[in-house]
C-alpha positions as CSV (number, residue, x, y, z in Angstrom):
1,X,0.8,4.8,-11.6
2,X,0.7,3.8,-15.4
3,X,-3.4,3.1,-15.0
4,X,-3.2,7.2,-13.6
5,X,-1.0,8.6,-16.6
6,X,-3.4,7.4,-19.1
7,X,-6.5,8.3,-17.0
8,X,-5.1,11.8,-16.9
9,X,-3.9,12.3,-20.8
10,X,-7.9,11.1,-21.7
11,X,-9.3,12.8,-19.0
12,X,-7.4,16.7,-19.3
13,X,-10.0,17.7,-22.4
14,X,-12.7,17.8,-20.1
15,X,-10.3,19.9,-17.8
16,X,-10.8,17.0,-14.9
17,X,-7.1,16.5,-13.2
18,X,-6.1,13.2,-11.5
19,X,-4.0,12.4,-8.4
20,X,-2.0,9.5,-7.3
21,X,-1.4,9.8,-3.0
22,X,1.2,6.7,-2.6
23,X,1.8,6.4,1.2
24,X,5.2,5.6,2.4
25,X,5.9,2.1,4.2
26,X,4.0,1.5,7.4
27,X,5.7,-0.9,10.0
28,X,3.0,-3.9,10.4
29,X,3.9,-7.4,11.2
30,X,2.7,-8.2,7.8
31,X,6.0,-6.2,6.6
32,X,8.1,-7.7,8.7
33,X,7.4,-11.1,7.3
34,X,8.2,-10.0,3.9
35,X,11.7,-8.1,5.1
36,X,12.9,-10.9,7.1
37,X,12.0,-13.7,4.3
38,X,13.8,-11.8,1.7
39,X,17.1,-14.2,0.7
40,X,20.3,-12.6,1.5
41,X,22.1,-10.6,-0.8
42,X,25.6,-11.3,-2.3
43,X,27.8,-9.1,-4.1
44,X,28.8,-9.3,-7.4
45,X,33.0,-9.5,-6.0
C-alpha cells in the first residue's frame, strides 16, 4: 500500500492514476495452517 501512495503522488503530474485491489481472505488449507498455529491468546486480567 505504502509502495502505491508514493507511485501515485510521482505519477499524478503526468495525470496517470493508480489502484490498489486487495482481495479479502480466501479459505485454502494453506490458511488454515496459519489460523490454527497461531498461540492462544490471554488477557491482560
Amino acid at each position: 500500500m505504502g509502495f502505491s501512495e508514493c507511485l501515485r503522488s510521482e505519477l499524478k503530474h503526468f495525470h496517470i492514476t493508480v489502484s490498489v485491489y486487495c482481495p479479502p481472505e480466501v479459505d485454502t488449507p494453506m490458511t488454515d495452517i496459519f489460523v490454527t498455529a497461531s498461540p492462544p491468546r490471554q488477557g491482560l486480567w
